[in-house]
N, C-alpha and C positions, 0 to 999 in steps of 0.2 A: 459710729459703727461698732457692734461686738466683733471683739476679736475670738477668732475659733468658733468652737461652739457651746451649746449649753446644754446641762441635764439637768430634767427636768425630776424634783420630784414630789412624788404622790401628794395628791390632794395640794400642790403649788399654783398659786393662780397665775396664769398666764394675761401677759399685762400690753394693752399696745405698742410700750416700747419693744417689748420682747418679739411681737411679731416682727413687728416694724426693722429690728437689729437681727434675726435670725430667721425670719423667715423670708422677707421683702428684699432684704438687701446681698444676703447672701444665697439666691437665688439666680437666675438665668431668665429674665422675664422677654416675652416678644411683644416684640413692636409691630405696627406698620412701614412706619419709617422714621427717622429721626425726628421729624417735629412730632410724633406721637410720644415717642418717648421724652422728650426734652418738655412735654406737656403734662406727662404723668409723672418724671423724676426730676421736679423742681432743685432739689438738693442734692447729687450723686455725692458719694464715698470714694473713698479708692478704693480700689477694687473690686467694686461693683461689676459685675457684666450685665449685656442685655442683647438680644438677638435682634436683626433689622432683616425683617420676612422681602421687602422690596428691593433691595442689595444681595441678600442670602451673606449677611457680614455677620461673624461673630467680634464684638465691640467689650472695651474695659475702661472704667472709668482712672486715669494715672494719678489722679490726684488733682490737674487743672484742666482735662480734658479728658473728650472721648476717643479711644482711642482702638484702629482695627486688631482684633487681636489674629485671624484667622483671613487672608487673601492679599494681605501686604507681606512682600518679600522685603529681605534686608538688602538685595543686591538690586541694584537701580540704572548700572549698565555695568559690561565687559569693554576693556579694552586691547589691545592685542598690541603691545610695541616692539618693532623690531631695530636692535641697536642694529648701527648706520656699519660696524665690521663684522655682522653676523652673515650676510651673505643670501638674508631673508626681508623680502618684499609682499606686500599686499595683507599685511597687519587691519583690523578693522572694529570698532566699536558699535556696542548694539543696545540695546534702553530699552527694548521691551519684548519680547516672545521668543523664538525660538535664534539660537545663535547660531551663525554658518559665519566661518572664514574661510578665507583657501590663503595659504604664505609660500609662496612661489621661492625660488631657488633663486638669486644671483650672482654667478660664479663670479662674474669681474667686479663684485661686493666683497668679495671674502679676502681676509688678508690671507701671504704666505706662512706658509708653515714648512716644518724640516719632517719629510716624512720617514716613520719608520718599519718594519717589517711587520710590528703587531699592533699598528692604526686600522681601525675600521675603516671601510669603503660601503657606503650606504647604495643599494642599486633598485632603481625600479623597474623589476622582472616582468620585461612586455608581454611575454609567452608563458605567463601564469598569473590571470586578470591582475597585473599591474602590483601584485603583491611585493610590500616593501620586504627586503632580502639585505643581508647585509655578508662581508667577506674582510679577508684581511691583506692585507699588502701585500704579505709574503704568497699568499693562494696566488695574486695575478701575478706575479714574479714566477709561480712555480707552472701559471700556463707559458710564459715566455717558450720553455722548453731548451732545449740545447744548450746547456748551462750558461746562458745567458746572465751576467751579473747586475745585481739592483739597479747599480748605477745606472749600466749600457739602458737596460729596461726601463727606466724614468727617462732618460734621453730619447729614445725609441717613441713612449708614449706622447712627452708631450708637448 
């Protein structure tokens, strides 16, 4: 195969090889389907392409094979793991089309922690379509009201 391309000039005879190397090979030719082309391009190049009208696949030759250039993805599944102290459940893998999980909460999963005034508290706000909302320790310390102290207010809660 020519590498790149070529210029031609005046009055240069243009030579079989020459179509054959820059016009034939570095081209985009269609098929019907793979045995049509595999009929007509007894010897592919690398980097050859060829279009397959019965798949709608754009295809390239890698050097020992043909290969999809256009409707194969690199990702070939998702998977979703949840370590066993995160506190999340229903983790799910998927291999082909459109991906849905749901990862559910569970509290008696989650290890303990020492909580402080400026840790988030994650809340899902039922009386405002379920929108995730978030707040900090010290905010539901400061609803306790009656100066009610951290501590009392964690004993209180839980």
């Amino acid at each position: 195969m020519a590498n790149g391309f070529k210029v031609f000039a005046v009055s240069e005879v243009l030579t079989a090889a020459d179509v054959n190397d820059y016009l034939m090979e570095q081209s985009i030719c269609i098929f019907a389907d793979s045995t049509a082309r595999d009929a007509q391009i007894s010897s592919p190049v690398e980097g050859q392409f060829c279009y397959l009208a019965d798949s709608n696949v754009l295809q390239f030759y890698n050097g020992s094979s043909w290969a999809s250039y256009i409707g194969d993805g690199d990702i070939t599944g998702v998977t979703i793991t949840t370590a066993a102290t995160s506190g999340l459940s229903g983790g799910a893998t998927a291999s082909s089309g459109a991906f849905s999980s749901t990862l559910a909460i569970a509290p008696a999963s989650a290890t303990a922690a020492t909580v402080a005034v400026a840790d988030i508290i994650l809340i899902g706000d039922a009386d405002d379509s379920n929108a995730l909302k978030k707040t900090t320790v010290q905010d539901v310390v400061n609803l306790a009201g009656g100066g009610a102290a951290f501590s009392e207010f964690l004993l209180i809660g839980a």
